[in-house]
PDB file with one MODEL, atoms N, CA, C and O in Angstrom:
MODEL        1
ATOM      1  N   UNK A   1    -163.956 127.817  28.126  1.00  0.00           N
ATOM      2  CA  UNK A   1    -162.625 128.359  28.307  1.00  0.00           C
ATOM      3  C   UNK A   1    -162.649 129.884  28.234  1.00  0.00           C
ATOM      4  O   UNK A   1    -161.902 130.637  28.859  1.00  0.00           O
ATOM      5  N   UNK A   2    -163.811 130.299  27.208  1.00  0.00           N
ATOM      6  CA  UNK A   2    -163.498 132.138  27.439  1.00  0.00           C
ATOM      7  C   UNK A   2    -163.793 132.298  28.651  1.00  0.00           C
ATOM      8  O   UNK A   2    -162.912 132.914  29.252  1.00  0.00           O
ATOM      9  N   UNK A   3    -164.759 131.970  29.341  1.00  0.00           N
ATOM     10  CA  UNK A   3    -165.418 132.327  30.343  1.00  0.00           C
ATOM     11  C   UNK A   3    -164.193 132.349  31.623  1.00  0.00           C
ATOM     12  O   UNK A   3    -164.122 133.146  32.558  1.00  0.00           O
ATOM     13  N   UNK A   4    -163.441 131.394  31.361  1.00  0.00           N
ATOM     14  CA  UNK A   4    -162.630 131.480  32.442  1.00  0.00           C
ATOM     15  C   UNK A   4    -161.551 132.438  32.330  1.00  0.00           C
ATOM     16  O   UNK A   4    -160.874 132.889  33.253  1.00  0.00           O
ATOM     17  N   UNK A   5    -161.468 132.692  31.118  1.00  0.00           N
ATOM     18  CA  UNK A   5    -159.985 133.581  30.630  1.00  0.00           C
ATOM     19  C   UNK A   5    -159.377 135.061  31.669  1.00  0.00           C
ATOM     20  O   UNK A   5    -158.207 135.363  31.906  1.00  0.00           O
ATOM     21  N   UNK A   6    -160.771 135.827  32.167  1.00  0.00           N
ATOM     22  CA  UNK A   6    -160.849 136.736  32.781  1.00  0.00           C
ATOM     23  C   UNK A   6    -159.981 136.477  34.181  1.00  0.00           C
ATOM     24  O   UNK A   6    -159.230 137.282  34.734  1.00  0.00           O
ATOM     25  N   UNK A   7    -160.286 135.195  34.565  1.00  0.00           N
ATOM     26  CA  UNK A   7    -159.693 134.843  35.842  1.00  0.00           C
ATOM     27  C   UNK A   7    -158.212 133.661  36.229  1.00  0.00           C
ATOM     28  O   UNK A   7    -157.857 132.914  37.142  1.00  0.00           O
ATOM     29  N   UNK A   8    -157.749 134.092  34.934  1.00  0.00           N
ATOM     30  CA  UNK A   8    -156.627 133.626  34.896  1.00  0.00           C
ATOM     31  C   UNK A   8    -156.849 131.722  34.928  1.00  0.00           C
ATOM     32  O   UNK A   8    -157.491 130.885  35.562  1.00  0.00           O
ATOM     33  N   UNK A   9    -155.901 131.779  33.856  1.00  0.00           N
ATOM     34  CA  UNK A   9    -155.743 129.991  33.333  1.00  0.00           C
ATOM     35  C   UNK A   9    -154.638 129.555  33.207  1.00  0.00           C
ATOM     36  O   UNK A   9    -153.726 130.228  32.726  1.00  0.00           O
ATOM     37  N   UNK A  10    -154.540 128.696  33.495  1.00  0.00           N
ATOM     38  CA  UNK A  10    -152.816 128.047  33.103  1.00  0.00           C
ATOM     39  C   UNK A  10    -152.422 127.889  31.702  1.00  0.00           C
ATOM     40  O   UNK A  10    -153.296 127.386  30.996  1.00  0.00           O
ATOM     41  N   UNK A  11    -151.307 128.197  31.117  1.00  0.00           N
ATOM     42  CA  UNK A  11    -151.104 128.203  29.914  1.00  0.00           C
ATOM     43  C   UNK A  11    -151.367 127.146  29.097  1.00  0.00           C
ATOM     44  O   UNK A  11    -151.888 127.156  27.981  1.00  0.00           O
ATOM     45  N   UNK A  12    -150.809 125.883  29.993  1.00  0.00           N
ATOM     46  CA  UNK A  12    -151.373 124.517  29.489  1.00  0.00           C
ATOM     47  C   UNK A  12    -152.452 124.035  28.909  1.00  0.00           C
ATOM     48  O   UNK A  12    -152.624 123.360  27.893  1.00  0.00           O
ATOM     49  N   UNK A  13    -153.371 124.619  29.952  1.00  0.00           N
ATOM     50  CA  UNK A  13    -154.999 124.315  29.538  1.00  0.00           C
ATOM     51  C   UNK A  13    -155.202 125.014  28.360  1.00  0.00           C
ATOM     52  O   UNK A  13    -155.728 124.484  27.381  1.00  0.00           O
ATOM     53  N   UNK A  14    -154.783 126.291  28.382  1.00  0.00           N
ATOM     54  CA  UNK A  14    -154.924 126.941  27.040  1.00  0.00           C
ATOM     55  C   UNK A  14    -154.709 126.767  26.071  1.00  0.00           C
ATOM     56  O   UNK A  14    -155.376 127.270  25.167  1.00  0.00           O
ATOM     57  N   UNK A  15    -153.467 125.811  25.818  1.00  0.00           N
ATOM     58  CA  UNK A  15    -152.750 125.282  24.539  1.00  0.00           C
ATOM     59  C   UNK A  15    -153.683 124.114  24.249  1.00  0.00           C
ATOM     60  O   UNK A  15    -153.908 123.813  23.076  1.00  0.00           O
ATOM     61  N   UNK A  16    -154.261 123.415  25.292  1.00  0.00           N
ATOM     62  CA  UNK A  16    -155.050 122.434  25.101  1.00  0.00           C
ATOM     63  C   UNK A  16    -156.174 122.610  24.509  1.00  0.00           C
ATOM     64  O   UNK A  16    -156.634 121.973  23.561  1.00  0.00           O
ATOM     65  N   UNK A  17    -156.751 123.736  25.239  1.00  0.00           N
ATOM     66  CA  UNK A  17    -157.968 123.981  24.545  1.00  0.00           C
ATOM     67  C   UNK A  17    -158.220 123.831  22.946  1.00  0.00           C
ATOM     68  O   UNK A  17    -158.917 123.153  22.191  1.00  0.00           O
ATOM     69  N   UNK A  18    -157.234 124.872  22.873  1.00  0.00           N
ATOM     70  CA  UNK A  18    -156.642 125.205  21.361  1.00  0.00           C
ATOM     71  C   UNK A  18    -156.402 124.570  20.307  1.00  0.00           C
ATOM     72  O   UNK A  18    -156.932 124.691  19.202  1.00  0.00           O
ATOM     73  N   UNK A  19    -155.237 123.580  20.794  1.00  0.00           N
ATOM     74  CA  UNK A  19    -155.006 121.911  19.722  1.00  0.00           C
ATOM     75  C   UNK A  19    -156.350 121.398  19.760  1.00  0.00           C
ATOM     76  O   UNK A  19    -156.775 120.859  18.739  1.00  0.00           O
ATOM     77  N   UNK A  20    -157.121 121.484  20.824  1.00  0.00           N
ATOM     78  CA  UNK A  20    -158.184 120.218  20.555  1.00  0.00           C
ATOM     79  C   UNK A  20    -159.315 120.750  19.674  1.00  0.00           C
ATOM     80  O   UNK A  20    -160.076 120.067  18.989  1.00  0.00           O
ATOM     81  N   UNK A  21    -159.302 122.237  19.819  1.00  0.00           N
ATOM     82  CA  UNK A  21    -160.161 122.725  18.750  1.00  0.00           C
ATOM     83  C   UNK A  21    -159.807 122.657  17.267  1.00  0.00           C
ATOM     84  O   UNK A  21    -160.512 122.172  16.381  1.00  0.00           O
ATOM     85  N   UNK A  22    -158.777 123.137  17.154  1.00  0.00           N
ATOM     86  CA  UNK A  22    -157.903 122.775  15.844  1.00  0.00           C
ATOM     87  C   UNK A  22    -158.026 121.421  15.561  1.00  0.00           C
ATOM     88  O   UNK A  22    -157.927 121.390  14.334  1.00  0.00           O
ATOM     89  N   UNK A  23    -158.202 120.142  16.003  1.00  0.00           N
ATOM     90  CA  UNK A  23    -158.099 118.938  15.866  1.00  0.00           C
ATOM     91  C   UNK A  23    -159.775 119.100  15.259  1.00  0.00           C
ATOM     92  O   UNK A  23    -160.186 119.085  14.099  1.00  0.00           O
ATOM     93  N   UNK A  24    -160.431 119.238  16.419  1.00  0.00           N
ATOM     94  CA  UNK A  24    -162.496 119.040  15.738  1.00  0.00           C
ATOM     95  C   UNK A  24    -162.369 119.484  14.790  1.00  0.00           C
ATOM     96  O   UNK A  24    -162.204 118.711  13.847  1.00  0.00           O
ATOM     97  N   UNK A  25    -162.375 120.919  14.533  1.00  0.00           N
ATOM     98  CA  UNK A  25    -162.353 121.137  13.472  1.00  0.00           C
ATOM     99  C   UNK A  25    -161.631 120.632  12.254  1.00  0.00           C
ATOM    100  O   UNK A  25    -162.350 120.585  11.256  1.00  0.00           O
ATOM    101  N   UNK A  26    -160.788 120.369  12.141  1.00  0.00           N
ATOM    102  CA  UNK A  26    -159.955 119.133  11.006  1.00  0.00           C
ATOM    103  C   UNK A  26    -160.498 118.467  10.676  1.00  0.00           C
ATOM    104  O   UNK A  26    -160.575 118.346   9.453  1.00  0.00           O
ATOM    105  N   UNK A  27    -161.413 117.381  11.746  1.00  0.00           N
ATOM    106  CA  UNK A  27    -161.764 115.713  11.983  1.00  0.00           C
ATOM    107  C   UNK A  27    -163.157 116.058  11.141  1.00  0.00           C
ATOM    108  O   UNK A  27    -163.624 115.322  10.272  1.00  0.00           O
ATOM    109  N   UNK A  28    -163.675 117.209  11.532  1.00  0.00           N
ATOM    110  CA  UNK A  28    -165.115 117.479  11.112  1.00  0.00           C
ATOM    111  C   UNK A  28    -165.230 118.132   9.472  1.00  0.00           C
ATOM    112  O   UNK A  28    -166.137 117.980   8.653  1.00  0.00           O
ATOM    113  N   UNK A  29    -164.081 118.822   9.371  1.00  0.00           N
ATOM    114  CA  UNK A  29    -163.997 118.849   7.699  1.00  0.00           C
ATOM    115  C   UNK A  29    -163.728 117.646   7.065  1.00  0.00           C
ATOM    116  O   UNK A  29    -164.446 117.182   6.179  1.00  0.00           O
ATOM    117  N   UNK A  30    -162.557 117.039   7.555  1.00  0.00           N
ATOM    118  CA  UNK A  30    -162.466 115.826   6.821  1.00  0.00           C
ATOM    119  C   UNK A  30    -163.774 115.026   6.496  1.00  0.00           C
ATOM    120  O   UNK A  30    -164.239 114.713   5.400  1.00  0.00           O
ATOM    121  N   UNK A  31    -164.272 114.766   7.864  1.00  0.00           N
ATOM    122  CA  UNK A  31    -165.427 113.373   7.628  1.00  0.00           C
ATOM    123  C   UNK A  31    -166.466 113.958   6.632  1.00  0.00           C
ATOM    124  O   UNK A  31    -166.742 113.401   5.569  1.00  0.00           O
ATOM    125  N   UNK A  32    -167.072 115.230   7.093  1.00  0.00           N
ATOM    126  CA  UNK A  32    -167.906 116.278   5.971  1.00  0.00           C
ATOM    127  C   UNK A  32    -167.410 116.041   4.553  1.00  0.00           C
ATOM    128  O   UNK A  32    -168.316 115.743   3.775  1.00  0.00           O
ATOM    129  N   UNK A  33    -166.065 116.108   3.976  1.00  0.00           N
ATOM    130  CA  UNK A  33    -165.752 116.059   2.538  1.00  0.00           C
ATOM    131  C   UNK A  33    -166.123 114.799   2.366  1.00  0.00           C
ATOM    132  O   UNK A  33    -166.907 114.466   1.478  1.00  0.00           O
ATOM    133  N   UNK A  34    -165.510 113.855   3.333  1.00  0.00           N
ATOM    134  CA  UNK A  34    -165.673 112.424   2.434  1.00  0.00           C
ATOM    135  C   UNK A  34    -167.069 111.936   1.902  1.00  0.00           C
ATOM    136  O   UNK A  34    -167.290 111.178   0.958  1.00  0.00           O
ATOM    137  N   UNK A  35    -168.236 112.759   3.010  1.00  0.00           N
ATOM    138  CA  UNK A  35    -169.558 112.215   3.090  1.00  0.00           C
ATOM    139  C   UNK A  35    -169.789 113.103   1.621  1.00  0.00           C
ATOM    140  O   UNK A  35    -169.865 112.528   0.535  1.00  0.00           O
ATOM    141  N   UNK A  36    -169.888 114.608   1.780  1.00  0.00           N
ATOM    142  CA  UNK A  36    -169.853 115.083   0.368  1.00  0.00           C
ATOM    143  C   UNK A  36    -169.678 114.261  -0.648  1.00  0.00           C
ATOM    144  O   UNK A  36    -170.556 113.991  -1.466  1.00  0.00           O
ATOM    145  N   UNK A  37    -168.305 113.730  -0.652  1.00  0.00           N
ATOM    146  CA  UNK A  37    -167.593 113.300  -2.044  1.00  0.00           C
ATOM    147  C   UNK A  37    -168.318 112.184  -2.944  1.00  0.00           C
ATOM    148  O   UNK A  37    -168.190 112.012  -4.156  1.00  0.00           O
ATOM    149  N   UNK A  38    -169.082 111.496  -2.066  1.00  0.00           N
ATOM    150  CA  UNK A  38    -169.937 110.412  -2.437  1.00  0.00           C
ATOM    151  C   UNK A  38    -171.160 110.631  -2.373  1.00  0.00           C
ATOM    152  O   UNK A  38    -171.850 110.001  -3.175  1.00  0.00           O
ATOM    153  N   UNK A  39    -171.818 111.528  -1.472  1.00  0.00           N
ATOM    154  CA  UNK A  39    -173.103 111.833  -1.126  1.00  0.00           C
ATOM    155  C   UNK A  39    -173.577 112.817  -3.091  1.00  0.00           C
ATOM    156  O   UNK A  39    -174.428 112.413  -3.884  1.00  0.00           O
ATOM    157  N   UNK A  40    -172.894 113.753  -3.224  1.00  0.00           N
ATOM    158  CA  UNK A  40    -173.041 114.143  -4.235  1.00  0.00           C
ATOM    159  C   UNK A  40    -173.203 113.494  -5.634  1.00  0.00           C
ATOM    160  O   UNK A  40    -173.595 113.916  -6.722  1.00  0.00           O
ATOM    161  N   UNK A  41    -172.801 112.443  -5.231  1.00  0.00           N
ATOM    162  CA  UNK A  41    -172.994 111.344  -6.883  1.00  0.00           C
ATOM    163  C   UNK A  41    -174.205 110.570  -6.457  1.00  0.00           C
ATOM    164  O   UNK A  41    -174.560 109.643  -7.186  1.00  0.00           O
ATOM    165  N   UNK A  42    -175.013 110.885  -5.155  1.00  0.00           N
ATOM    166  CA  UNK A  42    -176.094 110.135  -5.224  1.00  0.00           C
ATOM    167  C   UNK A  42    -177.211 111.437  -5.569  1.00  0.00           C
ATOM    168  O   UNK A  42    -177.637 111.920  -4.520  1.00  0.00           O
ATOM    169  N   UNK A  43    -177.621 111.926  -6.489  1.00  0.00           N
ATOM    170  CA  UNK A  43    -178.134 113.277  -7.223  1.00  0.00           C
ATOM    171  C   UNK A  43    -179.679 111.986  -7.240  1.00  0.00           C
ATOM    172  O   UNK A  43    -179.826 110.917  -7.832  1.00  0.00           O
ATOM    173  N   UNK A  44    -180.477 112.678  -6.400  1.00  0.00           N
ATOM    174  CA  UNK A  44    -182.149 111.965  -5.827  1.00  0.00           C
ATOM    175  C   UNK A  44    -181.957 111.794  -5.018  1.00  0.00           C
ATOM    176  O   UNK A  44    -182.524 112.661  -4.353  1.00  0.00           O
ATOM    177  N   UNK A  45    -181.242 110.904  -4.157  1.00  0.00           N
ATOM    178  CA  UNK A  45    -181.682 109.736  -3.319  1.00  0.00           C
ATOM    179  C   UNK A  45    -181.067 110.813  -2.185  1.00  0.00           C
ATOM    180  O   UNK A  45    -180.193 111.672  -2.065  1.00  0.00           O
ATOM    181  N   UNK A  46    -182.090 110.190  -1.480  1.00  0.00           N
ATOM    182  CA  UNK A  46    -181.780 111.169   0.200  1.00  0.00           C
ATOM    183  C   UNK A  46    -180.879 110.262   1.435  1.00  0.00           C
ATOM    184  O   UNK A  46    -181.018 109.111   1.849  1.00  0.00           O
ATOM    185  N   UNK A  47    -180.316 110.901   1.643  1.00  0.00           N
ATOM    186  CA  UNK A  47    -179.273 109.797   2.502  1.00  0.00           C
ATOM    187  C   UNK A  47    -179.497 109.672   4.171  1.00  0.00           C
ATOM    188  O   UNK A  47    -179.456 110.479   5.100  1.00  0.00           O
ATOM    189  N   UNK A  48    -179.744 108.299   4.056  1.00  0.00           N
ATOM    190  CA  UNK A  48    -179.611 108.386   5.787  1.00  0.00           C
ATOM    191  C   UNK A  48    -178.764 107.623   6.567  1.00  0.00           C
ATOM    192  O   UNK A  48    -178.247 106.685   5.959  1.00  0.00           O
ATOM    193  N   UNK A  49    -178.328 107.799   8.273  1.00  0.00           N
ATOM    194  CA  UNK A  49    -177.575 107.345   8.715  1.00  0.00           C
ATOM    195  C   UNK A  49    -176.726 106.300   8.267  1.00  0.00           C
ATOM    196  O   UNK A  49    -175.502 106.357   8.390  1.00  0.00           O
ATOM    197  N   UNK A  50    -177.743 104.696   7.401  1.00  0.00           N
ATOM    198  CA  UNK A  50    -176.978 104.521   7.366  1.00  0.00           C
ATOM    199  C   UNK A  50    -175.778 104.035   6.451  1.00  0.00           C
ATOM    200  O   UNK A  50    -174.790 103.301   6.452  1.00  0.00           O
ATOM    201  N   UNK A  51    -176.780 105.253   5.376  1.00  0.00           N
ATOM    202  CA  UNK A  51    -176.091 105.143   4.109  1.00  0.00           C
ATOM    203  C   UNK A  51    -174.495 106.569   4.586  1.00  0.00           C
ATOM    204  O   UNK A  51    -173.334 106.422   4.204  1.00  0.00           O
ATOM    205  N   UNK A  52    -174.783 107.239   5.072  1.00  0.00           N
ATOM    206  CA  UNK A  52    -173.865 107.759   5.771  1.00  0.00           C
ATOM    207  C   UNK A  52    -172.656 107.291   6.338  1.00  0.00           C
ATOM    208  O   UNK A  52    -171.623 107.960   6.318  1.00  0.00           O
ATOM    209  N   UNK A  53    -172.765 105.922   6.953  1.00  0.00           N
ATOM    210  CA  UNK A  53    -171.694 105.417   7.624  1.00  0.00           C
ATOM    211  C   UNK A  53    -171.201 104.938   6.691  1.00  0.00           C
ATOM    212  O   UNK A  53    -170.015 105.268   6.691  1.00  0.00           O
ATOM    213  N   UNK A  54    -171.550 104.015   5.443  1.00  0.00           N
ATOM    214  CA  UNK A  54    -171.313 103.876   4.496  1.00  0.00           C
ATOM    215  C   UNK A  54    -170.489 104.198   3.627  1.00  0.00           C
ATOM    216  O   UNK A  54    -169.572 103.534   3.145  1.00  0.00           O
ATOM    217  N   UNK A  55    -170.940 105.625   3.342  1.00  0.00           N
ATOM    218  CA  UNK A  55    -169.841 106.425   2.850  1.00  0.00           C
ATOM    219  C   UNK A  55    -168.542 106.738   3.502  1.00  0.00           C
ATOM    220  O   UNK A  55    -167.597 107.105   2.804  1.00  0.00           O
ATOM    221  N   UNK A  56    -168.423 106.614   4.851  1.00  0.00           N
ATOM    222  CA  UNK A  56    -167.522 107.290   5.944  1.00  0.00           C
ATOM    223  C   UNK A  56    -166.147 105.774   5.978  1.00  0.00           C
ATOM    224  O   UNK A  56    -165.012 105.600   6.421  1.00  0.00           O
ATOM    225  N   UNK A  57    -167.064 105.086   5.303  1.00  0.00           N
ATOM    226  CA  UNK A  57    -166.007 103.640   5.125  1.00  0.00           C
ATOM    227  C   UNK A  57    -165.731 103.694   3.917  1.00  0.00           C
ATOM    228  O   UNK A  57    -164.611 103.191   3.820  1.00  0.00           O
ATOM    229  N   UNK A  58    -166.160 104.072   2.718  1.00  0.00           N
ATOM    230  CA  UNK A  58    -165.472 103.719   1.434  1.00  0.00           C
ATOM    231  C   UNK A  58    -164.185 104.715   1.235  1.00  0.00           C
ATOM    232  O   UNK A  58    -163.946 105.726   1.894  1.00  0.00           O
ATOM    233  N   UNK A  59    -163.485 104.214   0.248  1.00  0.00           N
ATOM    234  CA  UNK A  59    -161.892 104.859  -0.033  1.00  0.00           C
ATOM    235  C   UNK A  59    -161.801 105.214  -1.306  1.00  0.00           C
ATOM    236  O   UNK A  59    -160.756 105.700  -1.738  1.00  0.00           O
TER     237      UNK A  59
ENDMDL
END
């Protein structure tokens, strides 16, 4: 989207761009804390995928 900015964009796309970045970024802190929140009480053990998903399901 920068790349295009120079040559004019529709405002739309722009707002789009925008929310949807604002959204990743949200989605990607969130899932990051939750994995944190549990990953950190496993102090040794090295975590993989699919102890990962794991975590991404508990509440």
């Amino acid at each position: 989207m920068l790349a295009r900015l120079p040559f004019g964009v529709p405002v739309w796309e722009l707002a789009v761009s925008i929310v949807l970045l604002i959204l990743t970024v949200l989605l990607c802190a969130w899932l990051s804390a939750k994995i944190y929140k549990v990953g950190i009480l496993m102090f040794g053990k090295k975590g993989s995928f699919k102890d990962l998903w794991k975590w991404l399901k508990m509440k």
